[in-house]
KOLKOLFI-612127 format. One line per 8 residues: number of its first residue (from 1); their letters; for each residue x, y negated, z of N, C-alpha, C, O. Coordinates in pm, whole numbers, plus 50000, padded with zeros to 5 digits. Example, Ala and Ser with C-alpha at 12.3 -4.5 7.8 and 13.67 -1.06 7.14 Angstrom:
1> as> 51319 50569 50780 51230 50450 50780 51320 50330 50780 51424 50332 50846; 51285 50225 50708 51367 50106 50714 51290 49997 50787 51341 49886 50804
# end
This chain:
1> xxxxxxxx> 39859 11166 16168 39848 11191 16310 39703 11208 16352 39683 11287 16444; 39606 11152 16303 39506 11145 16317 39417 11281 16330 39348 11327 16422; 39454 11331 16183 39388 11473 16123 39438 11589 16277 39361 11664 16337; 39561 11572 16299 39663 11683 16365 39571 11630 16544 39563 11718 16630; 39526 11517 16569 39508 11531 16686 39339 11522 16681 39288 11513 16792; 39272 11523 16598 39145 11614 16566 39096 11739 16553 38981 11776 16577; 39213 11821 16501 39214 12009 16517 39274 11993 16668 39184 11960 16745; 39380 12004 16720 39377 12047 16839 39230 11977 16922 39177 12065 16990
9> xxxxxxxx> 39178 11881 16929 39075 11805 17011 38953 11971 16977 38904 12029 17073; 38925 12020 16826 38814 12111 16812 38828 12222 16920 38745 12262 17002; 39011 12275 16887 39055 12364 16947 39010 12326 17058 38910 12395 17077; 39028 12248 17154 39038 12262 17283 38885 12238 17331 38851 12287 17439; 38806 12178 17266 38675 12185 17237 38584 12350 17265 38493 12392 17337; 38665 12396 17172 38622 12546 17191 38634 12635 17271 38570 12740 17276; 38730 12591 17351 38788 12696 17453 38651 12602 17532 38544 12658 17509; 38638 12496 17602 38546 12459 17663 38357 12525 17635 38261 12567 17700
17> xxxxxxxx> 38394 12497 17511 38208 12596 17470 38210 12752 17493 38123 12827 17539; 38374 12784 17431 38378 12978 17476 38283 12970 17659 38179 13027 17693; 38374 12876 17741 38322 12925 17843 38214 12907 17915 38194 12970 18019; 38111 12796 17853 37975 12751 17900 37902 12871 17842 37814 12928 17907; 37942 12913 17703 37850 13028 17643 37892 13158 17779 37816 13249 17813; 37985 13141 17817 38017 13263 17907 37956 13250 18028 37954 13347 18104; 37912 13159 18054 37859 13126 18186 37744 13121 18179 37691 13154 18285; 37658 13088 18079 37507 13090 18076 37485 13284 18063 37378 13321 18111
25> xxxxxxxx> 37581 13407 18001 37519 13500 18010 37576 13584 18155 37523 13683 18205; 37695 13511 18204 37724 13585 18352 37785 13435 18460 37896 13384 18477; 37673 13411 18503 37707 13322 18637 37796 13350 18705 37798 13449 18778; 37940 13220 18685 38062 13249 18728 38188 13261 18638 38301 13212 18637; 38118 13349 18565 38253 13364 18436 38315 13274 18407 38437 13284 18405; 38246 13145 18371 38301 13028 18314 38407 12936 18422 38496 12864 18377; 38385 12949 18540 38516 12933 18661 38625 13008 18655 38742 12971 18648; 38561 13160 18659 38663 13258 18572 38788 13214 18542 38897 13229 18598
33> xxxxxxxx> 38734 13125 18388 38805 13109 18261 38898 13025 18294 39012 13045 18251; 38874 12916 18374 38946 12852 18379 39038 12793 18523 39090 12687 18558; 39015 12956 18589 39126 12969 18704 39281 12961 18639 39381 12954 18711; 39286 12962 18530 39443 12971 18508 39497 12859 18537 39619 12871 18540; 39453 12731 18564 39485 12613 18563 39531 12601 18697 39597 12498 18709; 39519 12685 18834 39554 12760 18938 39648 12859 18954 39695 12863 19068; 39702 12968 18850 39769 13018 18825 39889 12976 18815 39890 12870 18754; 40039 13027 18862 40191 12915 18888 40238 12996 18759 40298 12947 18664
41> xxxxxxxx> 40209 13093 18771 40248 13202 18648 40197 13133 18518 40263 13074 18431; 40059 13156 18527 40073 13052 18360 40072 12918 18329 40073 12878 18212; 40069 12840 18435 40085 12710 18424 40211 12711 18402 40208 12689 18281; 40389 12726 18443 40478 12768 18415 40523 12876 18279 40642 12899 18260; 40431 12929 18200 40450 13000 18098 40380 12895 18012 40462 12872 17923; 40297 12837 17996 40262 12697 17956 40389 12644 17936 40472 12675 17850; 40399 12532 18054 40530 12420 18037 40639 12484 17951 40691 12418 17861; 40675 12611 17974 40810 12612 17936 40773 12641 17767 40839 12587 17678
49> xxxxxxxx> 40676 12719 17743 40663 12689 17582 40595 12606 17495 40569 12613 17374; 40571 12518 17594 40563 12358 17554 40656 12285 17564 40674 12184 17496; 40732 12329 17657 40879 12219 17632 40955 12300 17494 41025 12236 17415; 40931 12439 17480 41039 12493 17418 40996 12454 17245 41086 12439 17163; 40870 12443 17209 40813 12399 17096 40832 12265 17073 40837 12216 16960; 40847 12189 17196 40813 12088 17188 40940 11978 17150 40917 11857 17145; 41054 12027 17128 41167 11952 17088 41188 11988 16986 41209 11886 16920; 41199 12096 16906 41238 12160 16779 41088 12071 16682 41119 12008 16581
57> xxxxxxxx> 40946 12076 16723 40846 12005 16742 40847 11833 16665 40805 11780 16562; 40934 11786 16810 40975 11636 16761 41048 11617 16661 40998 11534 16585; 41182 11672 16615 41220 11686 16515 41205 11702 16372 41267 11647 16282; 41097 11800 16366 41056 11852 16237 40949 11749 16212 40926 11704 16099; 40881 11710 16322 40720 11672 16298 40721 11517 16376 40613 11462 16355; 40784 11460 16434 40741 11400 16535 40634 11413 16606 40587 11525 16626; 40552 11250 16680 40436 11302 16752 40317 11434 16744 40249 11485 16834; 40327 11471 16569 40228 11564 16543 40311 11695 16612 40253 11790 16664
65> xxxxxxxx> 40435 11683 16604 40514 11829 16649 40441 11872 16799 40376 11974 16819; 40473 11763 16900 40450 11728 16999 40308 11789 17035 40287 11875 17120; 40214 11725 16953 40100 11742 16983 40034 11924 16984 39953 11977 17061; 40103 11976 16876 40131 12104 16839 40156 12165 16945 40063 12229 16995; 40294 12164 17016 40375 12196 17171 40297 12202 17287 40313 12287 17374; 40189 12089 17291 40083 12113 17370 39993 12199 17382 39966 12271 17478; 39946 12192 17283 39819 12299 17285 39845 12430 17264 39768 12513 17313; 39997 12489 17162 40043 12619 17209 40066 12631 17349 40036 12743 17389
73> xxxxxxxx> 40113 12546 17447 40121 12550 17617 40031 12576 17660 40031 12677 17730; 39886 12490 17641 39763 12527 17696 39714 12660 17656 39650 12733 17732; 39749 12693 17521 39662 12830 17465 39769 12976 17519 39725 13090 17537; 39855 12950 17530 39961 13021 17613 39931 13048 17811 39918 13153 17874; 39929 12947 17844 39833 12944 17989 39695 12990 17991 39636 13016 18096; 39650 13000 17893 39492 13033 17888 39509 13222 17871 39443 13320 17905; 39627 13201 17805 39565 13379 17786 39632 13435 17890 39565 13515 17954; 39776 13415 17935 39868 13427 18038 39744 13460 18213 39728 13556 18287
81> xxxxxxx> 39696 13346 18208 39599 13346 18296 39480 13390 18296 39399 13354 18382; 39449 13478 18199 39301 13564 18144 39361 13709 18260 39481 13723 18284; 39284 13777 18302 39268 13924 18316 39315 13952 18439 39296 14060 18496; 39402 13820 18505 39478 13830 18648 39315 13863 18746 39207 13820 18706; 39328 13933 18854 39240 13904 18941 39272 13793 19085 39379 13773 19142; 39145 13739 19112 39190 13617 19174 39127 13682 19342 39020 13739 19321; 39150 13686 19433 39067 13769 19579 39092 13635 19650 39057 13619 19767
# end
C-alpha cells in the first residue's frame, strides 16, 4: 500500500509543478489549470469514473484498487476540464 500511495502522491505532485512551471512563463495559466475543480461537468466525469473504477478496484486490489479509482477521477477531471473557456 505504501509503494501504490507514493506513485499516485508523484502523480499528483506533477500535475501541481506542470502548473507553477505554467504560471511562471504565462501569468494566470496556472489558475487556468486548475478551474476544473469549478467545472460540474468534470467534477461529475471525475466521480462517476471513480466510483466506476472504484468497486471493480476494491475487489481486485483492495485499498490500493481504491486508491487507483481516485486519481483516474482526478486525472479524468483534469483533462475533462482542460480547453473549456471560463467568461
Amino acid at each position: 500500500m505504501g509503494a501504490t500511495l507514493l506513485v499516485a502522491a508523484i502523480v499528483l505532485a506533477a500535475l501541481v509543478v506542470k502548473a507553477a512551471v505554467a504560471e511562471l512563463g504565462e501569468p494566470g495559466s496556472g489558475r487556468r489549470q486548475w478551474l476544473f475543480l469549478t467545472d460540474r461537468r468534470a467534477v461529475a466525469a471525475g466521480a462517476f469514473t471513480a466510483l466506476a473504477l472504484g468497486l471493480p478496484g476494491w475487489w481486485q486490489a483492495g485499498a490500493e484498487g481504491l486508491v487507483w479509482a481516485g486519481l483516474a477521477g482526478v486525472l479524468v477531471a483534469f483533462v475533462m476540464g482542460q480547453g473549456r473557456s471560463r467568461q
